[in-house]
C-alpha positions in Angstrom: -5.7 27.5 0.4 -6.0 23.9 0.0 -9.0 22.1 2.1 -7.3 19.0 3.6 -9.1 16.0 2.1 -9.8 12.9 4.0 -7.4 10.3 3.0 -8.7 7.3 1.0 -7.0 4.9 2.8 -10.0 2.2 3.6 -9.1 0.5 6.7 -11.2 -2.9 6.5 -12.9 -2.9 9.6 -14.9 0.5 8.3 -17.0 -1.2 5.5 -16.5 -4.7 6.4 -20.1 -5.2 8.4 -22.3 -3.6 5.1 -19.6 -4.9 3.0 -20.5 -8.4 4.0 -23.9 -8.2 3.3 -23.2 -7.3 -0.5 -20.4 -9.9 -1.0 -22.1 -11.3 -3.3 -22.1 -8.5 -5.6 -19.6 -8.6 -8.7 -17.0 -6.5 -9.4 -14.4 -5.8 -12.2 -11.0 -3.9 -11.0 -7.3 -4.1 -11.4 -5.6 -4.9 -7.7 -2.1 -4.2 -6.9 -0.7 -6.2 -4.0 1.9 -4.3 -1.8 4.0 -5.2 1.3 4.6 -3.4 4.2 6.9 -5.3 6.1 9.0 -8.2 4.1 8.1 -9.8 0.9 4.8 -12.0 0.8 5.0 -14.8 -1.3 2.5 -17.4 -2.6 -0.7 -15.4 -2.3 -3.8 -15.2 -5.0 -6.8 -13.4 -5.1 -10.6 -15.4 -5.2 -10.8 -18.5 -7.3 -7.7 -17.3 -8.8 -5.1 -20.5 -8.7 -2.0 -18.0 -10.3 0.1 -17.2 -7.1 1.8 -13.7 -7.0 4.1 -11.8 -4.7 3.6 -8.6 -2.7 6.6 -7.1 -2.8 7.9 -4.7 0.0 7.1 -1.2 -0.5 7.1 -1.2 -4.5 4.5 -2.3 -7.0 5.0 -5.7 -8.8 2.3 -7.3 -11.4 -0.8 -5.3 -11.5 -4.0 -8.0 -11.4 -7.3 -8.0 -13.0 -9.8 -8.8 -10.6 -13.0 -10.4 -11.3 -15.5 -11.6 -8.6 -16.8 -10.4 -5.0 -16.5 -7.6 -3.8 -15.0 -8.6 -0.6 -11.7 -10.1 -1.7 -10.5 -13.0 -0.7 -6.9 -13.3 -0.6 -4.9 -16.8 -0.4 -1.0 -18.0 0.2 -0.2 -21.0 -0.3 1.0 -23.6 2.8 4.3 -23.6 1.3 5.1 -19.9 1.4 3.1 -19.9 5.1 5.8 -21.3 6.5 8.2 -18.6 5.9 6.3 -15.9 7.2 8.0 -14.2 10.3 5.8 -13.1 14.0 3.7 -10.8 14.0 5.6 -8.8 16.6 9.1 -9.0 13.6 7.4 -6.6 11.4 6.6 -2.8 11.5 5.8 -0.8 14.3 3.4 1.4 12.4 1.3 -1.7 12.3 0.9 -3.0 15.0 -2.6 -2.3 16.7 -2.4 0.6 20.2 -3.4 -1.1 23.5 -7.1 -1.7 23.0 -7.4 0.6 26.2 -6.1 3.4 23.2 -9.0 2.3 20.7 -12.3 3.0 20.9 -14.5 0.1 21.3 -16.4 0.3 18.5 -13.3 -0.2 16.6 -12.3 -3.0 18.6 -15.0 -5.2 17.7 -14.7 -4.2 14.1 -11.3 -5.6 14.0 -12.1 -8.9 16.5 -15.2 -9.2 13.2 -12.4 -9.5 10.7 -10.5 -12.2 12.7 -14.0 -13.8 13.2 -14.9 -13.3 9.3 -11.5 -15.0 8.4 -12.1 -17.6 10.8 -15.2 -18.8 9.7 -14.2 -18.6 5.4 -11.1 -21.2 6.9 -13.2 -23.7 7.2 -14.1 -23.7 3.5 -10.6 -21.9 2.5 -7.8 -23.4 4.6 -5.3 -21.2 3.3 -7.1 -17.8 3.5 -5.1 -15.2 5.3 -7.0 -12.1 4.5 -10.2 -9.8 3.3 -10.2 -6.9 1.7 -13.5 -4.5 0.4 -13.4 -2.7 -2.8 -14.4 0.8 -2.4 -17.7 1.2 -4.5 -17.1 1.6 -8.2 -13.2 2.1 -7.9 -11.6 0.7 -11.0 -8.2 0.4 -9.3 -6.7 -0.3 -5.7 -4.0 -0.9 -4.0 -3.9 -3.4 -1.0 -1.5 -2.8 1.6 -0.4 -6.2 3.9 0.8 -6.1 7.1 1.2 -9.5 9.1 -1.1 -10.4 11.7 -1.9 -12.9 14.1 -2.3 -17.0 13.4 -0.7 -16.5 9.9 -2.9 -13.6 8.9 -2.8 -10.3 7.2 -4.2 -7.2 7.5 -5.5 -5.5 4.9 -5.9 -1.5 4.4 -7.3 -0.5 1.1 -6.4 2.2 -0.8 -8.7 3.5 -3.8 -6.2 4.4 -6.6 -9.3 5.5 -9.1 -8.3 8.4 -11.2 -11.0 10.1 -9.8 -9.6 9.7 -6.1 -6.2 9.7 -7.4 -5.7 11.7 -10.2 -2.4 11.3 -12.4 -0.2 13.9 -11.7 -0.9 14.1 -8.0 0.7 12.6 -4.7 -1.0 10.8 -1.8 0.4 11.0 1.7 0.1 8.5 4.2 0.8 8.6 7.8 1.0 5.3 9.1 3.2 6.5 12.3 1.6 6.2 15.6 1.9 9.9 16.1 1.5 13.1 14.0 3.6 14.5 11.5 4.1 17.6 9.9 4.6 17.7 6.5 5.8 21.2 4.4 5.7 20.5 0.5 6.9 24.0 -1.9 7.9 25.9 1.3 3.6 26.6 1.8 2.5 26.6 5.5 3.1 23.3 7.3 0.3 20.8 7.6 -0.3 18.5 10.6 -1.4 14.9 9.1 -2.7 12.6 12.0 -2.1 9.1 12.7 -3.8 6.8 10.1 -4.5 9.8 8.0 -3.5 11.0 4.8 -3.9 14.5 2.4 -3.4 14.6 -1.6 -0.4 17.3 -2.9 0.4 19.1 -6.3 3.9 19.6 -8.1 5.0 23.5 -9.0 4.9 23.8 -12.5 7.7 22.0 -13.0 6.4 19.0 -11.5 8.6 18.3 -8.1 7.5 18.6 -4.9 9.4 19.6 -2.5 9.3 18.8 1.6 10.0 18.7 4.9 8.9 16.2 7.6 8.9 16.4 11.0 7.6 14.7 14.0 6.7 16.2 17.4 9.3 16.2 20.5 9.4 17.9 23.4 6.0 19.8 22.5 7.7 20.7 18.8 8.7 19.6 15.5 11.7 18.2 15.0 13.0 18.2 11.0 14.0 14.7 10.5 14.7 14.8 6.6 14.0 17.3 3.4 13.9 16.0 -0.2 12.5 17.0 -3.4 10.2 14.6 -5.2 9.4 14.5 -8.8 5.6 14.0 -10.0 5.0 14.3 -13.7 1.5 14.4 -15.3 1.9 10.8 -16.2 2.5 9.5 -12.6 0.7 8.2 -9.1 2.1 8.6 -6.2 1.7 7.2 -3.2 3.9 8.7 -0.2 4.3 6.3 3.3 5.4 7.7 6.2 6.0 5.0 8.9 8.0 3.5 11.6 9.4 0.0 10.1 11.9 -2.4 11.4 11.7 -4.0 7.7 14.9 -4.7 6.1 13.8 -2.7 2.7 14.9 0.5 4.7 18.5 -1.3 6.2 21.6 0.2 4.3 24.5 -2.7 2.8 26.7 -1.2 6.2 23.3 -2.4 8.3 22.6 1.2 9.3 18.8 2.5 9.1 18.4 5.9 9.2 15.8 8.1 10.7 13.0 8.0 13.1 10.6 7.6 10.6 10.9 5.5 7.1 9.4 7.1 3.8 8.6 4.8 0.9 7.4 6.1 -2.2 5.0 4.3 -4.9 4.9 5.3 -8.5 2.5 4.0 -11.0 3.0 5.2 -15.0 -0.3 5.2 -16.8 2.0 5.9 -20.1 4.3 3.4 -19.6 4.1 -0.6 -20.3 6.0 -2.4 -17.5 8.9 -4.8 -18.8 9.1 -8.4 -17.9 12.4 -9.6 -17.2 12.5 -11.5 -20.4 11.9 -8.5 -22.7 14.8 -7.4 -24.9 16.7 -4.4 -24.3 15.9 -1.2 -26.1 18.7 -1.6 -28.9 17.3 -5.1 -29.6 13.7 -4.0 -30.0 15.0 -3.0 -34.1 13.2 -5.3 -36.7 15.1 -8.3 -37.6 17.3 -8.4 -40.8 17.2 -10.7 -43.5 19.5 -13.4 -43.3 22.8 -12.9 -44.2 22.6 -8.7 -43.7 23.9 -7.1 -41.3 23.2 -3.4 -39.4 
């Protein structure tokens, strides 16, 4: 039977106290910038001046990072101005009552705010910090609005040694529980904020069914199959979102809970948008021939 793994989701406020002290160790690692809520526009990573976006719920342009190891991410004043309240954006990410939080984890969060704070006053437009996991040679940083035209950051350590291709990641981002039955093996119960790494069949799909507790059950919102091949990352979030990435053309959103899926191709190159099509990828003819 599989062990259930801890997931590698990094929330900030774990490493950020010993994190600080080594900020001024250098690192090397590709960063992929991610949404969860609306599109982020204008942001850049260290003394990087290119801006990016961090689209909702999908990958965009993968970045090579170079510098500290506590990341500073940046969004321009332009683009700061377009970003909705706090209280607009997901329900998943929004803190519990701090009455629901342990203390400790309190004032690890209130030391971000404070960290971010005190970086403003060299870096006006700084909006958010986010620690690479020790030796990881790719991550993926999840953004989530927070207060005074902030972000938070949760880290997640895409090395193919964490993350090996092939596999799936979970993530439960609901403030509750789920169950989660992938290949019709024995239900497992992923808490809030945690996570558990799957397997496709042979035939590299995985199917599932998720459900969420009521009335001292589990109700079946939704079953799916999801294809994995050897070649493929994939990241699963489970959340509760009010973002409009999950609203339908007739405005209908389905489903307690929202499920977004991340792929990443390590065999793949990624098309820009002004790369030819496939039939005009053929060598050119000489003048005058035709095919």
């Amino acid at each position: 039977m599989k062990s259930k793994i801890v997931c590698t989701i990094i929330l900030l406020v774990a490493p950020f106290v010993s994190a600080q002290q080594k900020d001024s160790a250098k690192i090397s690692t590709k960063v992929d910038l991610v949404s969860i809520g609306e599109d982020i526009p204008g942001l850049s990573l260290g003394k990087g001046k290119k801006t990016i976006s961090a689209l909702a719920f999908r990958y965009g342009k993968t970045i090579r990072y170079k510098g500290d190891r506590v990341i500073e991410i940046s969004q321009s004043s332009s683009a700061k101005n377009a970003q909705p309240e706090e209280e607009d954006h997901p329900d998943a990410l929004i803190p519990l009552p701090p009455q629901k939080i342990p203390s400790t984890e309190v004032d690890q969060k209130d030391n971000i705010a404070k960290a971010i704070e005190k970086r403003r006053k060299k870096n006006p437009d700084l909006v958010a910090l986010a620690v690479v996991p020790s030796g990881s040679r790719h991550i993926t940083i999840l953004l989530s609005p927070a207060a005074n035209n902030t972000y938070r950051a949760y880290v997640i350590n895409d090395d193919p040694t964490k993350l090996p291709y092939g596999k799936m990641r979970v993530h439960n981002f609901c403030k509750h529980p789920i169950s989660m039955r992938f290949n019709n093996r024995k239900a497992q119960i992923i808490p809030s904020q945690k996570g558990r790494q799957e397997s496709p069949n042979a035939s590299n799909t995985l199917s599932y069914f998720l459900g969420y507790p009521k009335n001292k059950t589990w109700k079946i919102q939704e079953n799916n199959i999801l294809r994995v091949t050897k070649d493929e990352q994939v990241q699963m979030i489970i959340m509760r979102s009010r973002s409009s990435f999950f609203v339908s053309a007739s405005g209908a959103r389905g489903g307690r809970m929202q499920v977004a899926v991340l792929r990443r191709n390590k065999s793949l190159k990624k098309l820009k948008p002004d790369d030819p099509a496939e039939n005009d990828r053929r060598p050119a003819l000489p003048e005058g021939k035709e095919s």
